[in-house]
DSSP file (Angstrom, degrees, kcal/mol; ACC not computed):
  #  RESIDUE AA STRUCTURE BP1 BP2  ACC     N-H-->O    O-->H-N    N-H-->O    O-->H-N    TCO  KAPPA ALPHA  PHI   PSI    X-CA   Y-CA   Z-CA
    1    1 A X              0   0    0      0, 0.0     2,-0.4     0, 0.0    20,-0.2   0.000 360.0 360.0 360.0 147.1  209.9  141.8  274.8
    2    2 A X  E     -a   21   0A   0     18,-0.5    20,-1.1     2,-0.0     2,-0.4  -0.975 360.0-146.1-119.8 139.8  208.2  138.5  275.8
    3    3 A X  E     -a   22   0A   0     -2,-0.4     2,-0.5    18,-0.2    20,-0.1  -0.921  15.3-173.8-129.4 112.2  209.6  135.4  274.0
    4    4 A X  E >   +a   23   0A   0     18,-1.9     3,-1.8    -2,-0.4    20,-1.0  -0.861   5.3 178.1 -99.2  70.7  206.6  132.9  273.5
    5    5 A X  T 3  S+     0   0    0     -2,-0.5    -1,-0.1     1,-0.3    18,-0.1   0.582  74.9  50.3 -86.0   4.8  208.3  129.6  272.1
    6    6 A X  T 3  S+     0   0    0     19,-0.1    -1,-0.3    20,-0.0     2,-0.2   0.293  88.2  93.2-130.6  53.2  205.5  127.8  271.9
    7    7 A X  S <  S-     0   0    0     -3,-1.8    20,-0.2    15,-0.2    17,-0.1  -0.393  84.3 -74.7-106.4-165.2  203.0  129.9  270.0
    8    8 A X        -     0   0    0     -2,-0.2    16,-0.2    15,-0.1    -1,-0.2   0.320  36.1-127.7 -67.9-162.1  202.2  130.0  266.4
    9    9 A X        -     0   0    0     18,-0.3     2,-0.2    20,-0.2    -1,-0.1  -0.486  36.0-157.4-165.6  55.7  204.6  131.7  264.1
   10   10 A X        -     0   0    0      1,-0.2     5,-0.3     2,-0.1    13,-0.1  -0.387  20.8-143.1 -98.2 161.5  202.3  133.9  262.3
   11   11 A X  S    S-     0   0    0     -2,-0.2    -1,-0.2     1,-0.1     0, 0.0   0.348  78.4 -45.2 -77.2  10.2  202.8  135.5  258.9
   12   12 A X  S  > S+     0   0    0      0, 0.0     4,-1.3     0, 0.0     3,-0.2   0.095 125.5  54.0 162.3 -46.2  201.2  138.9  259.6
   13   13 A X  T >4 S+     0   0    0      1,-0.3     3,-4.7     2,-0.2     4,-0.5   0.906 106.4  59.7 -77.3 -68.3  197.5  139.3  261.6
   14   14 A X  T >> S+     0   0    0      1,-0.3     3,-1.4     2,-0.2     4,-0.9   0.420 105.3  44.3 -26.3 -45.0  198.9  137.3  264.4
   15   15 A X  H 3> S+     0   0    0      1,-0.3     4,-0.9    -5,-0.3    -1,-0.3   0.729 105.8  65.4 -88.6 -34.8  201.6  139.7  265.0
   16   16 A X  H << S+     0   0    0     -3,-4.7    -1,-0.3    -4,-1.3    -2,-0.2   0.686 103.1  48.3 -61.9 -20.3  199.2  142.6  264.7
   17   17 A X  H <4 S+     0   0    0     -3,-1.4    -1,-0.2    -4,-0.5    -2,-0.2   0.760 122.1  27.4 -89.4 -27.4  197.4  141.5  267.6
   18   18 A X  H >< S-     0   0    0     -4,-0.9     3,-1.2    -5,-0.4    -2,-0.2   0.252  78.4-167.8-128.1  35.0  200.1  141.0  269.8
   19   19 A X  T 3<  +     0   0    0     -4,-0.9     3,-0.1     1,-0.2    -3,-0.1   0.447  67.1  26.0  13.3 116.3  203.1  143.2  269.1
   20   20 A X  T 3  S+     0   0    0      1,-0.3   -18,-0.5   -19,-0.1    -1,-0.2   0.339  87.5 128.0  91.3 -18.9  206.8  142.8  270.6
   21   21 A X  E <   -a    2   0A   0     -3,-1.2     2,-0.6    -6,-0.2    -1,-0.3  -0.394  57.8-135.6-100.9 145.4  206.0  139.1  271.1
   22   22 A X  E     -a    3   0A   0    -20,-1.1   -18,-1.9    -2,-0.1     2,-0.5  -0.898  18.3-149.9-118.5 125.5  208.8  136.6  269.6
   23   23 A X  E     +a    4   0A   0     -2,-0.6     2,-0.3   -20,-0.1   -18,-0.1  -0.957  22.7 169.2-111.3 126.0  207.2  133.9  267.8
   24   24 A X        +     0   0    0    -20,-1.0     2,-0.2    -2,-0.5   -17,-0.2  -0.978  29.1 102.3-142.6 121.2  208.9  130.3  267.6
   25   25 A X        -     0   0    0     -2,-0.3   -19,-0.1   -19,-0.1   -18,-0.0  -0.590  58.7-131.9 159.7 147.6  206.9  127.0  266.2
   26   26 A X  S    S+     0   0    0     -2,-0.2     2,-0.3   -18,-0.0   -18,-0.1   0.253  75.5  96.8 -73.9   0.9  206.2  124.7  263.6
   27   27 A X        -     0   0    0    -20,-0.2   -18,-0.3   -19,-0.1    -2,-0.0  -0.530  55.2-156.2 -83.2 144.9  202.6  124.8  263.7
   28   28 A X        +     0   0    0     -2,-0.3     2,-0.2   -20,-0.1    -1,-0.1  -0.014  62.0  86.1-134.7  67.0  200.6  126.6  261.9
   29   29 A X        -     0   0    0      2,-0.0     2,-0.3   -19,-0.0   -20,-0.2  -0.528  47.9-171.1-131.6 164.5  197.4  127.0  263.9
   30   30 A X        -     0   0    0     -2,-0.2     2,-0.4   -22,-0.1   -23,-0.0  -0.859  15.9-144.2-160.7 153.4  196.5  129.7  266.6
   31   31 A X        -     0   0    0     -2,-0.3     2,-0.3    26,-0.0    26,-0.1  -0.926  18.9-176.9-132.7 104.3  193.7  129.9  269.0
   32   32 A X        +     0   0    0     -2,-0.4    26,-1.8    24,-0.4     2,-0.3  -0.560   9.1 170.0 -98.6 169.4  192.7  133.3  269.5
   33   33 A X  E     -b   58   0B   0     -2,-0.3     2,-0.5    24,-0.2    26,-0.2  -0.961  22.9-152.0-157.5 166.5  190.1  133.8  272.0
   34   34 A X  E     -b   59   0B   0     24,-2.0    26,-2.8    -2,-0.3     3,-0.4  -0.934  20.0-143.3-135.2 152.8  188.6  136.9  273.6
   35   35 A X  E     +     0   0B   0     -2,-0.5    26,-0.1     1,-0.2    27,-0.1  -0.446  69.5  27.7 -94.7 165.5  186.9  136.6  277.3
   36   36 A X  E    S-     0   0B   0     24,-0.3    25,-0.2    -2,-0.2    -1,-0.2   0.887  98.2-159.5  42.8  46.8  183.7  138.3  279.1
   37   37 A X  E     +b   61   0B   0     23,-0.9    25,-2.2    -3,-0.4    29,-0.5  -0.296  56.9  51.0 -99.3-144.7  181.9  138.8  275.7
   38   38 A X        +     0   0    0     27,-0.3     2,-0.4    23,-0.2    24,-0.2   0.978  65.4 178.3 -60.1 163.4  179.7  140.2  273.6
   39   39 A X     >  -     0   0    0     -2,-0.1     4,-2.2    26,-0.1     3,-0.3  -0.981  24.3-152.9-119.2 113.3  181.2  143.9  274.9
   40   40 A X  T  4 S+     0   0    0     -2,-0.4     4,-0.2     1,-0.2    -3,-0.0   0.870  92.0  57.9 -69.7 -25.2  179.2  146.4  272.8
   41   41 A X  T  4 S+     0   0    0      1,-0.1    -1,-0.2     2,-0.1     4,-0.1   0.953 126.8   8.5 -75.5 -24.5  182.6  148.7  273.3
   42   42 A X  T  > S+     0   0    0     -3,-0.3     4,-2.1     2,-0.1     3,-0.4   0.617 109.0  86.6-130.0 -13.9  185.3  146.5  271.9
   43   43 A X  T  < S+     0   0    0     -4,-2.2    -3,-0.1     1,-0.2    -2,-0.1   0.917  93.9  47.1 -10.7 -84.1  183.2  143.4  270.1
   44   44 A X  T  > S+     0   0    0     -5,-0.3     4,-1.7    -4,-0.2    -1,-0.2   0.568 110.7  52.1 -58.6 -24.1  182.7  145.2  266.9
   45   45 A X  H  > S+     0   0    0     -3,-0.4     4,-2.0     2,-0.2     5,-0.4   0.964 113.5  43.4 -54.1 -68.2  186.2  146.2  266.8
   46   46 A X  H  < S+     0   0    0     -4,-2.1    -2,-0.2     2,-0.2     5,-0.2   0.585 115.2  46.9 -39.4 -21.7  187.2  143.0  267.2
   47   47 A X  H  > S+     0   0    0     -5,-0.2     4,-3.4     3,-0.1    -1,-0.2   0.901 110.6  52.5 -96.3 -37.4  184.7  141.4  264.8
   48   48 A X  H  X S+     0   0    0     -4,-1.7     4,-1.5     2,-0.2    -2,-0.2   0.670 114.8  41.0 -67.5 -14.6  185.4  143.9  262.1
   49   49 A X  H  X S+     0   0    0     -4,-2.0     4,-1.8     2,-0.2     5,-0.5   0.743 113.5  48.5 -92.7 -45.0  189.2  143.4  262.2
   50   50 A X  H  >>S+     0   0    0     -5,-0.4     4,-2.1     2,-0.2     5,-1.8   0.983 114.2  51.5 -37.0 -48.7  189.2  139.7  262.6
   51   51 A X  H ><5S+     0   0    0     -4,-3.4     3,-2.0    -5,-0.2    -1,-0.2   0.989 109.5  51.1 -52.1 -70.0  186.5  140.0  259.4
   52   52 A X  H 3<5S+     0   0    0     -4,-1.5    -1,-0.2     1,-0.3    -2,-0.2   0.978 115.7  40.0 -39.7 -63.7  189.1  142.2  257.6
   53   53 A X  H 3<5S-     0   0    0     -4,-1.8    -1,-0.3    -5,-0.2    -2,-0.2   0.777 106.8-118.1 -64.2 -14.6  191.9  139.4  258.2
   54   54 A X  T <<5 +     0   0    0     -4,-2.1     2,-0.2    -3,-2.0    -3,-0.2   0.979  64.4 151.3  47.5  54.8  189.6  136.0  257.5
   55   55 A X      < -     0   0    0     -5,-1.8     2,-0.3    -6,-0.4    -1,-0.1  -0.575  32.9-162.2 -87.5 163.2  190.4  134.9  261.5
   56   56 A X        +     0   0    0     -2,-0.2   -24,-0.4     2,-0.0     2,-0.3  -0.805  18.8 178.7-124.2 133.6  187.9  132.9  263.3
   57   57 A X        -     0   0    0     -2,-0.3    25,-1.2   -26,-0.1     2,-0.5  -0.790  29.4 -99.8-117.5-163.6  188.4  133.0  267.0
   58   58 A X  E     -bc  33  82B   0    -26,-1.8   -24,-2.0    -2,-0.3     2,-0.5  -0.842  29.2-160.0-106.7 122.3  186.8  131.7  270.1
   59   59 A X  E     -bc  34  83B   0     23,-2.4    25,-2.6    -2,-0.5     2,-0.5  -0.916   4.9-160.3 -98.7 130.0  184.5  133.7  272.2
   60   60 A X  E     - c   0  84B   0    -26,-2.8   -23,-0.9    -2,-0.5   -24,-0.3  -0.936  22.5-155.8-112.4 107.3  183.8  133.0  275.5
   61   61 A X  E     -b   37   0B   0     23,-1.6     2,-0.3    -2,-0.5   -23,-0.2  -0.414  17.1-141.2 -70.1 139.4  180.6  134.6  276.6
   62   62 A X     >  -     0   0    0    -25,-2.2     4,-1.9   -24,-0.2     5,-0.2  -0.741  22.5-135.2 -96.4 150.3  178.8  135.8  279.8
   63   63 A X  H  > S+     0   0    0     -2,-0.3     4,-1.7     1,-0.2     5,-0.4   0.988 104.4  51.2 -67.8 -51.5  175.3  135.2  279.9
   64   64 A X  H  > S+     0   0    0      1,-0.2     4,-1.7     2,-0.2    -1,-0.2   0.857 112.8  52.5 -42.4 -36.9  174.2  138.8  281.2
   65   65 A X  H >> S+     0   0    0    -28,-0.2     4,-1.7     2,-0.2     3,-1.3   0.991 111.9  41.5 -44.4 -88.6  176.4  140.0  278.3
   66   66 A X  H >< S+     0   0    0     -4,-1.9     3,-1.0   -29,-0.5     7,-0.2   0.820 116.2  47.1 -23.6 -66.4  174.6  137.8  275.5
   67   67 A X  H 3< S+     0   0    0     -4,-1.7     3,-0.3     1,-0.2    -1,-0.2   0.821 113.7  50.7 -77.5 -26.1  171.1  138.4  276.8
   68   68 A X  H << S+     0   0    0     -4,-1.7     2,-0.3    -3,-1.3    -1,-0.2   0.893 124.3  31.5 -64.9 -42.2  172.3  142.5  277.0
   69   69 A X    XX  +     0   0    0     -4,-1.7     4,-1.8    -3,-1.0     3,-0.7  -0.583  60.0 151.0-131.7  83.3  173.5  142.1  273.2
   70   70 A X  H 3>  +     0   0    0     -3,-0.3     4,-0.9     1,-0.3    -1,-0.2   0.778  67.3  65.5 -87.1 -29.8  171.9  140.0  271.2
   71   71 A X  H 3> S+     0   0    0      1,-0.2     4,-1.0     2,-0.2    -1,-0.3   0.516 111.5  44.0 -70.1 -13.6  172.5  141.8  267.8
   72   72 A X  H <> S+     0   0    0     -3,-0.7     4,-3.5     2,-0.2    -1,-0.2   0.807 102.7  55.1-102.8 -50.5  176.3  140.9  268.4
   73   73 A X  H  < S+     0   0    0     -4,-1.8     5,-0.3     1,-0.3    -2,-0.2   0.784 110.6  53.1 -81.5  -9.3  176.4  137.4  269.7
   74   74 A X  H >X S+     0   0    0     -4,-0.9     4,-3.4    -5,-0.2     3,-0.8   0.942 111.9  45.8 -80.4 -37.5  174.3  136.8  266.1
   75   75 A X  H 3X S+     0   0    0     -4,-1.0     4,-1.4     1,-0.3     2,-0.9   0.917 107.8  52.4 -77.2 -31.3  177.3  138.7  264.3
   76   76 A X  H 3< S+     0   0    0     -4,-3.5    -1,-0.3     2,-0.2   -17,-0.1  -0.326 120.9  36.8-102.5  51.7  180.0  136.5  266.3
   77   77 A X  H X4 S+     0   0    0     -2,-0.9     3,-0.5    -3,-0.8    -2,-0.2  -0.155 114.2  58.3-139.3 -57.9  177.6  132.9  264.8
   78   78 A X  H 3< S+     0   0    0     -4,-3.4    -2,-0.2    -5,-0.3    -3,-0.2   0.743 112.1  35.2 -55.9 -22.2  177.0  134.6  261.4
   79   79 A X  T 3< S-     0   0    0     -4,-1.4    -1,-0.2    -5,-0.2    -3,-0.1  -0.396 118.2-121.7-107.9  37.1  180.9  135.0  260.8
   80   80 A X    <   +     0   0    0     -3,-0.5     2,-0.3   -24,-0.1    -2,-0.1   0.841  54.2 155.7  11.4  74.6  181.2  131.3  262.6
   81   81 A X        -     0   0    0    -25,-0.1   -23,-0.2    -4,-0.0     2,-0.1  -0.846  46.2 -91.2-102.9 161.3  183.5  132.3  265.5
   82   82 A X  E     -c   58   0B   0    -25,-1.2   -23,-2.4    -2,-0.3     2,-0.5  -0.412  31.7-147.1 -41.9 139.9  183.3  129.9  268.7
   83   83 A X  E     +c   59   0B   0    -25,-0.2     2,-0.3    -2,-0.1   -23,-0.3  -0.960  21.7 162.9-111.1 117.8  181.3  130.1  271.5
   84   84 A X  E      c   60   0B   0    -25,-2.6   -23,-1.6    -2,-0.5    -2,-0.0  -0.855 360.0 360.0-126.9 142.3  182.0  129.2  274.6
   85   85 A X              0   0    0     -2,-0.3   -22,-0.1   -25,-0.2   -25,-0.1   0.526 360.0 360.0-128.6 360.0  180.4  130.1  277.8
């Protein structure tokens, strides 16, 4: 088990994402973010649970990626996630 003590302390998604993980803090913020997107294989998983839960995270995009999937990096603006490159 990996003992995080200073991440969030969340009341359900959070824990779905990261299993096993011991949460200790008084905040009640998180910042998820996902690297090297859009990914046409795991994106749309990712947007459609985050959509299911009412998450916003932070994408940090590659440009060949973006210019490869464009229909995606509009879904990860239309459900106002971050972008970051």
């Amino acid at each position: 088990m990996i003992d995080i003590s200073f991440a969030y302390n969340p009341s359900g998604p959070g824990k779905l994402f990261l299993p096993g993980v011991i949460w200790h803090s008084s905040s009640d913020k998180i910042l998820l973010s996902f690297d090297d997107t859009p990914n046409p294989a795991t994106t749309p998983l990712l947007l459609k649970q985050l959509n299911k839960l009412n998450i916003r995270a932070l994408f940090f995009c590659i440009g060949r990626n973006a210019g490869n999937a464009p229909g995606l990096m509009n879904e990860i603006i239309a459900e106002e996630h971050l972008i970051a490159a």
